[in-house]
N, C-alpha and C positions, 0 to 999 in steps of 0.2 A: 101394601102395594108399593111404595113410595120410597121404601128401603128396600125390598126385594129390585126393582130398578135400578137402584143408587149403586147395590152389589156388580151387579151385571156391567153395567158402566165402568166401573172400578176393575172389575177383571178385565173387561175389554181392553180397558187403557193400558193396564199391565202387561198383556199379551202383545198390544202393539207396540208400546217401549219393547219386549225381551225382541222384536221381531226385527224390529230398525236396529236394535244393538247388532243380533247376531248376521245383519247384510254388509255390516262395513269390513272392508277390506285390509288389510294390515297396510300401512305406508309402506312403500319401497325402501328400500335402501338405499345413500344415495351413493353415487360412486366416486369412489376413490382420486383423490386428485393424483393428478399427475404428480409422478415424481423432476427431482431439478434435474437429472440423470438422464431423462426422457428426453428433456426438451435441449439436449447437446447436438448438435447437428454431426454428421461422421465429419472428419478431416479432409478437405479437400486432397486428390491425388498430383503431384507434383512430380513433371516430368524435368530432368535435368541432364542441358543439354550438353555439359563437357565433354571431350573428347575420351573415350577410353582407358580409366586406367588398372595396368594389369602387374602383380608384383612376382608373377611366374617367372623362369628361367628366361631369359631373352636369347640364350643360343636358339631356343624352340621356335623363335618367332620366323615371321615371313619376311623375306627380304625388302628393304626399304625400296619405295620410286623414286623413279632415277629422278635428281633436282634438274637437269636437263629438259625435265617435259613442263616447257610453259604452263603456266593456267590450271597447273595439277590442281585438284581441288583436296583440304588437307583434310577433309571429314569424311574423304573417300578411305584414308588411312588406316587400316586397323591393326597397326601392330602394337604390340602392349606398350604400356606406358614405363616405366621404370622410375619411381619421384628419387631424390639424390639427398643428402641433406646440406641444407641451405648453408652451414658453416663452412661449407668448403667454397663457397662463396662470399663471402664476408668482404664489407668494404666498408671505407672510411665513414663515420656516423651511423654506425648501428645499420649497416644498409648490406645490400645483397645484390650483388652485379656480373654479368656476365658476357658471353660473346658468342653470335650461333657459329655453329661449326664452317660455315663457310669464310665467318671473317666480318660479313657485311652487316649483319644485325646488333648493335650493340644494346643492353637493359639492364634495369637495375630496377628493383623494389625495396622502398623505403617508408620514412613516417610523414615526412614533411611534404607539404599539398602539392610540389610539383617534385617532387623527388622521386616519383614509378611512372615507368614506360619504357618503350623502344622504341629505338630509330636506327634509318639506313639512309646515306647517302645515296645509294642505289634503287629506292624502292619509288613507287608514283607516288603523286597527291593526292594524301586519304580524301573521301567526299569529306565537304562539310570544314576544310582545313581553309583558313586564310594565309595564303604565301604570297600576299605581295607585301613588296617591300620595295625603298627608292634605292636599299643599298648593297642587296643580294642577289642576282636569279635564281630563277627555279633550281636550274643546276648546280648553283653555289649552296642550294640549302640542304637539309637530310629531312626526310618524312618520316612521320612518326603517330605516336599518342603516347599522351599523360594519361595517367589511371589513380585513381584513388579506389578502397571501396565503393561499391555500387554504381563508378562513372567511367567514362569515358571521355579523353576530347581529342579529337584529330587537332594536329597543326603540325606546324614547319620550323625547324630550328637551325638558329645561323653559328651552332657549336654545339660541341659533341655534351650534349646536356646528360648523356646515359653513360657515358665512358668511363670505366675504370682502367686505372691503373693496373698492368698486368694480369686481364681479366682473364676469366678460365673459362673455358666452354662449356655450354651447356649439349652436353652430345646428342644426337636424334635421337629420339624415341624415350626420353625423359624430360621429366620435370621437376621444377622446382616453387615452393609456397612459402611466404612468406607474409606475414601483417594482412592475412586473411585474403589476399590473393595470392594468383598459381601463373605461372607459363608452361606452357607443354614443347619442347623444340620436336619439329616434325620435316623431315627432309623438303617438303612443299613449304614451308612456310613455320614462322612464329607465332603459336597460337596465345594468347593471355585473355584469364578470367579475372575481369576486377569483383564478382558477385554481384548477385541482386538481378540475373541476366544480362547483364552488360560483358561486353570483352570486343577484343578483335585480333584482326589475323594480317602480318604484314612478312613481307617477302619481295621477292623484286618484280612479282606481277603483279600483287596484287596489297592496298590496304583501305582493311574494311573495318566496321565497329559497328555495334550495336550498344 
């Protein structure tokens, strides 16, 4: 009796080991890590706001605004750009200088920290420009901005700091780049990009800069 029991116990326990074996479930798998690939964010989209430039036939373009109409705004513009190359402006110290076609805007881009900008004897007091002075007026001085890459500064100068020698014009509706900045000459105005979003726009109504 004792061992016919002991059997019985025995197989029971055996059946309920195969029983609990065969209830467990396989582990999951676990998942995949991320790849480095994944975790790249897309590129931010960059809008850029220079003026139009277009390397098409420029007999096709539309006729310029007349520089007559005050306050023209020059981003109303869109006739193609035409870029020129900058050796035909060449000036003393590696530099690049020219004259807008009217006479009044003279510039120059160069390396040395106040050596890029324009000015006009004609033009207003950029915002943000300090023109006093005990030994100049307003009217004795020319309005302007220095530029370097990615800057801008309004101020006021008591000589022609942009002036070259036998300068050549830069005609409307082109432009010129050089030492990673550009000017666009535009019948309303002098437009220059220093980069980085910065530039401004001078002319005899208006000068502005960001």
């Amino acid at each position: 009796m004792f061992r016919r029991t002991a059997l019985l116990a025995a197989t029971a326990a055996l059946a309920f080991a195969l029983t609990a074996c065969g209830d467990d479930a396989p582990a999951a798998a676990p998942a995949p890590a991320p790849t480095a690939a994944s975790q790249i964010p897309a590129p931010p989209q960059v809008t850029i706001a220079n003026p139009p430039v277009d390397t098409t036939d420029t007999a096709s373009a539309p006729e310029a605004t007349d520089p007559a109409q005050n306050g023209a705004n020059p981003v109303n513009n869109t006739a193609p750009i035409t870029p020129v190359d900058p050796a035909r402006y060449t000036a003393y110290g590696n530099e690049v200088g020219w004259k807008s076609p009217s006479g009044k805007i003279y510039c120059k881009i160069g390396y040395a920290e106040f050596g890029s900008g324009c000015q006009s004897g004609d033009a207003p007091v950029p915002d943000g420009a300090n023109c006093v002075t005990p030994s100049f007026t307003i009217d004795q001085l020319s309005k302007g901005f220095y530029m370097t890459p990615g800057k801008v500064t309004p101020t006021c100068f008591n000589q022609g700091q942009f002036g070259v020698e036998n300068a050549q014009t830069l005609e409307y509706n082109t432009s010129i780049t050089f030492n990673g900045m550009t000017c666009f000459s535009r019948v309303e105005a002098m437009i220059c990009d220093a980069g980085g979003g910065h530039g401004f726009v001078l002319s005899m109504q208006q000068a502005t800069s960001n």
